[in-house]
Residue, then its C-alpha position, 0 to 999 in steps of 0.5 A: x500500500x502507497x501512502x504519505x507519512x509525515x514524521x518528525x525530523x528527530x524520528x526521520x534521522x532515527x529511522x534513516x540511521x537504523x535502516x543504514x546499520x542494519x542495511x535496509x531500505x528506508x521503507x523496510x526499516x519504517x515497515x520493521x520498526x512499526x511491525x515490532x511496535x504492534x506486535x509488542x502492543x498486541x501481545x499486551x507487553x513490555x520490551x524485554x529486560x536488558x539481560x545482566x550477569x552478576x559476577x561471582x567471587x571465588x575465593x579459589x586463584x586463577x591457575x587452581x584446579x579445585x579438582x586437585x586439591x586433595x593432591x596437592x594437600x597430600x603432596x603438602x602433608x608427605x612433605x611435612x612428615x617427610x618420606x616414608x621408608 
C-alpha cells in the first residue's frame, strides 16, 4: 500500500540511521520498526529486560584446579612428615 507519512525530523534521522546499520531500505526499516511496535502492543507487553550477569567471587586463584586439591594437600602433608621408608 502507497501512502504519505509525515514524521518528525528527530524520528526521520532515527529511522534513516537504523535502516543504514542494519542495511535496509528506508521503507523496510519504517515497515520493521512499526511491525515490532504492534506486535509488542498486541501481545499486551513490555520490551524485554536488558539481560545482566552478576559476577561471582571465588575465593579459589586463577591457575587452581579445585579438582586437585586433595593432591596437592597430600603432596603438602608427605612433605611435612617427610618420606616414608
Amino acid at each position: 500500500m502507497r501512502t504519505t507519512l509525515t514524521l518528525e525530523d528527530d524520528l526521520a534521522a532515527k529511522l534513516k540511521e537504523f535502516a543504514r546499520r542494519k542495511r535496509l531500505s528506508f521503507k523496510d526499516a519504517v515497515n520493521s520498526i512499526l511491525r515490532r511496535g504492534l506486535t509488542t502492543q498486541d501481545a499486551g507487553q513490555r520490551a524485554p529486560k536488558r539481560f545482566r550477569v552478576r559476577t561471582f567471587r571465588s575465593p579459589l586463584r586463577a591457575g587452581v584446579d579445585p579438582l586437585k586439591l586433595n593432591q596437592l594437600a597430600d603432596e603438602f602433608e608427605t612433605q611435612r612428615v617427610g618420606p616414608t621408608r
